[in-house]
N, CA, C and O of each residue as an XYZ file, in Angstrom:
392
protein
N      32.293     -8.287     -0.466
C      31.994     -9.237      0.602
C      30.477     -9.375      0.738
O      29.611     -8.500      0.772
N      30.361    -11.074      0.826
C      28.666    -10.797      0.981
C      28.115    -10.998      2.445
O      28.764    -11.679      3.239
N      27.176    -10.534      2.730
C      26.664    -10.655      4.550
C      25.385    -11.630      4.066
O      24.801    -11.611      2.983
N      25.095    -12.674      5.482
C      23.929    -13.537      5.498
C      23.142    -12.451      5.745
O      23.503    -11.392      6.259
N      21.885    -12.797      5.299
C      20.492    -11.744      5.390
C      19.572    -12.614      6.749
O      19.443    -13.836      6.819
N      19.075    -11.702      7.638
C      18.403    -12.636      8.533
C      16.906    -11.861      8.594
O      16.732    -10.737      9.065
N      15.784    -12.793      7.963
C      14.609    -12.390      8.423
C      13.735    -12.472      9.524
O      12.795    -13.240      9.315
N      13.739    -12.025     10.436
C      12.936    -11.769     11.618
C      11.517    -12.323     11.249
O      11.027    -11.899     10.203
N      10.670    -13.396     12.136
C       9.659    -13.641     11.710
C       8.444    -12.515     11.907
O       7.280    -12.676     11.540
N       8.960    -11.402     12.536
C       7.839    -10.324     12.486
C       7.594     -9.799     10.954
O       6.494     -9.484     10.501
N       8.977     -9.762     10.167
C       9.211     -9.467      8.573
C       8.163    -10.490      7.870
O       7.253    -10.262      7.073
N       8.543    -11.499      8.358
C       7.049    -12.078      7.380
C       5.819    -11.720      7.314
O       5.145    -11.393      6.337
N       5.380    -11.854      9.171
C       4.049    -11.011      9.059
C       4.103     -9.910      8.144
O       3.659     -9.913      6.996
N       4.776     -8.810      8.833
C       4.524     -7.427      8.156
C       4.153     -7.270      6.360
O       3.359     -6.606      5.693
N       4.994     -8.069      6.139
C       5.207     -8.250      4.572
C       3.749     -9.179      4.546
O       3.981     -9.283      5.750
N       2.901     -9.692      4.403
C       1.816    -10.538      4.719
C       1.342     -9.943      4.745
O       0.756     -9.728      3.685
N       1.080     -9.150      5.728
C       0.060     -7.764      6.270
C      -0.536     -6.773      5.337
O      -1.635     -6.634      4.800
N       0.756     -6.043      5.347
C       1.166     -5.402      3.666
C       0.341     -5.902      2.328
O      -0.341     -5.119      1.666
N       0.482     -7.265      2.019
C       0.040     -7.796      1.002
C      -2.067     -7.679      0.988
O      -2.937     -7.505      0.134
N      -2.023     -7.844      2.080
C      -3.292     -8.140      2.298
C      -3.728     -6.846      2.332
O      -4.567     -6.549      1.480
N      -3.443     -6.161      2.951
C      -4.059     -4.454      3.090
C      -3.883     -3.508      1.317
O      -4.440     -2.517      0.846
N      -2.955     -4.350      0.865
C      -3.059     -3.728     -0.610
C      -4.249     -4.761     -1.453
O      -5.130     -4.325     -2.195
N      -4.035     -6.067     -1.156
C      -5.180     -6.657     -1.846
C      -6.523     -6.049     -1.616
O      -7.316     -6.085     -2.557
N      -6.992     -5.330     -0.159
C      -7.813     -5.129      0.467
C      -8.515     -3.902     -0.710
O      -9.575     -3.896     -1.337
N      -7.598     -3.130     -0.652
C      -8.013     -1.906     -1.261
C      -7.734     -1.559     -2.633
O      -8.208     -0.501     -3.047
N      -7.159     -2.156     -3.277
C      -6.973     -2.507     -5.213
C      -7.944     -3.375     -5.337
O      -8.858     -3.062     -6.099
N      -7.992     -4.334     -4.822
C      -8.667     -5.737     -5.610
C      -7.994     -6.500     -6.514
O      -8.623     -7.129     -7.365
N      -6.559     -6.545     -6.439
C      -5.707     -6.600     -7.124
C      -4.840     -7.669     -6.927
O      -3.773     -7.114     -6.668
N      -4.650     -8.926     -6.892
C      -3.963     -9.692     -6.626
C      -2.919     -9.825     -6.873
O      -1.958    -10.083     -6.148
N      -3.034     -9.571     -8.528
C      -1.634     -8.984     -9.347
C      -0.625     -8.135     -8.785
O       0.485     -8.642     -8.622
N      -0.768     -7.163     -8.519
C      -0.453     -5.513     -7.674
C       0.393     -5.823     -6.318
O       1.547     -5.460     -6.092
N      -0.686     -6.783     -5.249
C      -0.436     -7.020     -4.367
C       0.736     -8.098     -4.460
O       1.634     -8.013     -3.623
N       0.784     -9.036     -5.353
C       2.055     -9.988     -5.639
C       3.041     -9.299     -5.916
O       4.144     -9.567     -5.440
N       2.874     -8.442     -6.606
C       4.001     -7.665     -6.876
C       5.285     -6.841     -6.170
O       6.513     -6.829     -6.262
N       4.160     -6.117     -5.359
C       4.766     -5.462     -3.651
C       5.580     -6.764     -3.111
O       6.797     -6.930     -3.022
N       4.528     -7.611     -2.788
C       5.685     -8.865     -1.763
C       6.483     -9.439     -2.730
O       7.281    -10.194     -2.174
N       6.608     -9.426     -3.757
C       8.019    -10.054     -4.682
C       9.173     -8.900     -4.441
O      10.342     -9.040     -4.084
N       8.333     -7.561     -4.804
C       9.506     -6.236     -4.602
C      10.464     -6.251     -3.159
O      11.652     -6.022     -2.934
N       9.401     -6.608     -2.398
C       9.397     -6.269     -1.048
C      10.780     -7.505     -1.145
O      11.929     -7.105     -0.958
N      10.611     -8.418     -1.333
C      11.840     -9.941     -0.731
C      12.893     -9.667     -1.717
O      14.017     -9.725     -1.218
N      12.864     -9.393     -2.941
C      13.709     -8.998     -3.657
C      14.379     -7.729     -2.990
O      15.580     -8.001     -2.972
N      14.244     -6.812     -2.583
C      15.290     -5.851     -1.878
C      15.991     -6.161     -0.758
O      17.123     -5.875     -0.368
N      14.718     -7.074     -0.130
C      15.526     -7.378      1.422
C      17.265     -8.409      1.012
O      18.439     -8.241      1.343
N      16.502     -9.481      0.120
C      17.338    -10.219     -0.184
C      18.365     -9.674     -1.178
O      19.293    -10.373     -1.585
N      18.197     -8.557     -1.513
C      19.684     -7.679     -2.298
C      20.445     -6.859     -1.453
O      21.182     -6.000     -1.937
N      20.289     -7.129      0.490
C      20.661     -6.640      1.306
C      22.151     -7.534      1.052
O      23.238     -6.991      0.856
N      22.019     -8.366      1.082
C      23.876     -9.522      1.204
C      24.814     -8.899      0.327
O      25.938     -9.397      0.394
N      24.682     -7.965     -0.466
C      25.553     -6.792     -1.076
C      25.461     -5.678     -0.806
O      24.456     -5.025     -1.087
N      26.804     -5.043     -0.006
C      27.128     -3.844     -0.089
C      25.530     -3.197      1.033
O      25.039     -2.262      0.401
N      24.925     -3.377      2.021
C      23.856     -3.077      2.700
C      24.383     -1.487      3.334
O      23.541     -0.655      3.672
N      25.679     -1.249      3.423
C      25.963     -0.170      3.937
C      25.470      1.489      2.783
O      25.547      2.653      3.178
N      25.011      1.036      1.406
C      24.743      1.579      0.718
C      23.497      2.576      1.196
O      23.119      3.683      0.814
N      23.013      1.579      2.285
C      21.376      2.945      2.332
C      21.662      3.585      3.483
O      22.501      3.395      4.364
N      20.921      4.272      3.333
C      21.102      5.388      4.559
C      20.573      5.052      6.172
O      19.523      4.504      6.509
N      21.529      5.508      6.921
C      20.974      5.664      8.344
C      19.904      5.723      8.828
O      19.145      6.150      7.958
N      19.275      5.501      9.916
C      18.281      5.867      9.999
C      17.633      5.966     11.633
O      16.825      6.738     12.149
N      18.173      5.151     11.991
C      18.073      5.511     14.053
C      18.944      4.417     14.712
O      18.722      3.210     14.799
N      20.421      5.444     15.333
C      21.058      4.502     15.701
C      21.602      3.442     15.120
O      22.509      3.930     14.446
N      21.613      2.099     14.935
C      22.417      1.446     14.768
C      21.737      0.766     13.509
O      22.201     -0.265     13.023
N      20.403      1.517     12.917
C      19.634      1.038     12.188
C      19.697      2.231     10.520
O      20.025      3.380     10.223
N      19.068      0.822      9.779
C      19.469      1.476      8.558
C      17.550      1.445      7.998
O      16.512      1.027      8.511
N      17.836      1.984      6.994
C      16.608      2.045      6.253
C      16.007      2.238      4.532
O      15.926      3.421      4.205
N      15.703      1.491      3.729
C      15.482      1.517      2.504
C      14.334      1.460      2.283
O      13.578      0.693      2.881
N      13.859      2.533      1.076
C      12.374      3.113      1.239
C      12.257      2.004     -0.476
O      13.215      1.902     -1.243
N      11.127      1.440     -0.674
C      10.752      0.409     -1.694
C       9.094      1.175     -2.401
O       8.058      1.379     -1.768
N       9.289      1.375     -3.454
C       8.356      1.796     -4.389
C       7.571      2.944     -3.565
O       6.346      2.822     -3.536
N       8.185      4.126     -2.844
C       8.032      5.283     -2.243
C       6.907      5.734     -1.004
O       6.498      6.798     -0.539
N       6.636      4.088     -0.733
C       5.630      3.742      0.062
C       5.967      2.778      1.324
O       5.461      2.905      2.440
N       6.776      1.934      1.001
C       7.362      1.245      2.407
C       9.094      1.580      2.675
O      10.074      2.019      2.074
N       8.736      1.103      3.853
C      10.224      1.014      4.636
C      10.729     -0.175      4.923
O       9.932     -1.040      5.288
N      12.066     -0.485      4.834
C      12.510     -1.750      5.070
C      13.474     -1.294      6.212
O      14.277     -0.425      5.874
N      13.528     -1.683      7.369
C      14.699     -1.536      8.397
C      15.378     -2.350      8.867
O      14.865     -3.397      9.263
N      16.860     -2.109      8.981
C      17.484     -3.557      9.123
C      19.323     -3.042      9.828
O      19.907     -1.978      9.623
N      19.696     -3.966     10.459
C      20.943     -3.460     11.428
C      22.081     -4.411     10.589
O      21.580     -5.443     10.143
N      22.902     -4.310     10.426
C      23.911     -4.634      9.866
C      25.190     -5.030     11.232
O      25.945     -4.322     11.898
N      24.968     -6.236     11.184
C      26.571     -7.101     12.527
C      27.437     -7.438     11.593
O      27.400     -8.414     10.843
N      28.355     -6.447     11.677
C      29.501     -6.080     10.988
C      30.579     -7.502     11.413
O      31.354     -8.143     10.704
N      30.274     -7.611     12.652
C      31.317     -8.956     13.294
C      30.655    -10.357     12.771
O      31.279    -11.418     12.755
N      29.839    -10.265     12.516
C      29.301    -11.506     11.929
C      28.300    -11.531     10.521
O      27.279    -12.134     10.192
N      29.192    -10.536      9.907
C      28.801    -10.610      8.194
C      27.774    -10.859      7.959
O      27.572    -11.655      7.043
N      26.601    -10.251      8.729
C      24.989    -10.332      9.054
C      24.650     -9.195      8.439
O      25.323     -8.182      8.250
N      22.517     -9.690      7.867
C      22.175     -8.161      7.946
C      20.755     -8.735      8.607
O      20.117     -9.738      8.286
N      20.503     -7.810      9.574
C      18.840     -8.286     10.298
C      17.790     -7.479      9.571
O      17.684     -6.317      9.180
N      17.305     -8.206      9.559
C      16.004     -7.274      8.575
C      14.985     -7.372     10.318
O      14.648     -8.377     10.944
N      14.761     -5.941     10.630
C      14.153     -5.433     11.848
C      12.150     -5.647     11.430
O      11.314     -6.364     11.980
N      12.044     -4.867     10.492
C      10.492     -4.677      9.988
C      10.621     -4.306      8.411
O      11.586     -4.001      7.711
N       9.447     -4.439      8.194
C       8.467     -3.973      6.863
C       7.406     -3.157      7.016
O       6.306     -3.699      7.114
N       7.490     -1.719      7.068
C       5.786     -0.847      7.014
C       5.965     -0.601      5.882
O       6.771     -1.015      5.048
N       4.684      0.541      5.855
C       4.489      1.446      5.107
C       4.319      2.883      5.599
O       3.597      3.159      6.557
N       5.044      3.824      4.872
C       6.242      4.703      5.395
C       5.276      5.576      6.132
O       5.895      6.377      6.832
N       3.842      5.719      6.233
C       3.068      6.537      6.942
C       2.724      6.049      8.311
O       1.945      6.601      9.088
N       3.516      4.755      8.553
C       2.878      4.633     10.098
C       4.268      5.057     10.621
O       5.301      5.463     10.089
N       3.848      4.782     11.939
C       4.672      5.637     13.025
C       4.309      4.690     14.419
O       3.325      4.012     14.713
N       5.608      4.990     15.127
C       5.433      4.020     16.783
C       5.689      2.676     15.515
O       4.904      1.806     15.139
N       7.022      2.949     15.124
C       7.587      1.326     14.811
C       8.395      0.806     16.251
O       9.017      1.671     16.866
N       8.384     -0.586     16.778
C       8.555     -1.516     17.341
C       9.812     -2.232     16.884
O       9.811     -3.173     16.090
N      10.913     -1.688     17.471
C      12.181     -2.469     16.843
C      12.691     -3.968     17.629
O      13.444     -4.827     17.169
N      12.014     -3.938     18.932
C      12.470     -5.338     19.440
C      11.121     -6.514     19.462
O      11.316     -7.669     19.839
């Protein structure tokens, strides 16, 4: 069964953010394209099987992407949804789920 994927427009920023703070410090444009292709490519391989990753607070799930970010996202089981909550990188802390 496949679930609609829903991106939260904070997910864009973050993912944006992300991009830029790696461009910032590689110099790497290449590098940094890469992350935000990785980054939409997982979210968007959420519409299969999303129950696959692990728990992570409450009603929230979490998939860690090239051992450096986090993807968090709630799964509405009643409406064959998956919310994509945020995008960090796995060293910050005081994430903001609403």
């Amino acid at each position: 069964m496949f679930y609609r994927v829903v991106i939260r427009d904070e997910v864009h920023k973050d993912i944006q953010e992300l991009s830029d703070y790696i461009f910032r410090f590689s110099f790497s444009q290449s590098i940094a394209k890469k992350v935000y292709d990785e980054l939409y490519k997982v979210i968007l391989s959420l519409n299969f099987m999303p129950e696959m990753y692990q728990k992570y607070l409450w009603e929230y799930r979490r998939v860690i992407v090239k051992g450096s970010y986090k993807i968090i996202y709630k799964i509405v089981e009643s409406e064959k949804k998956v919310i994509i909550i945020r995008v960090v990188r796995t060293e910050m802390t005081n994430i903001s789920f609403e």
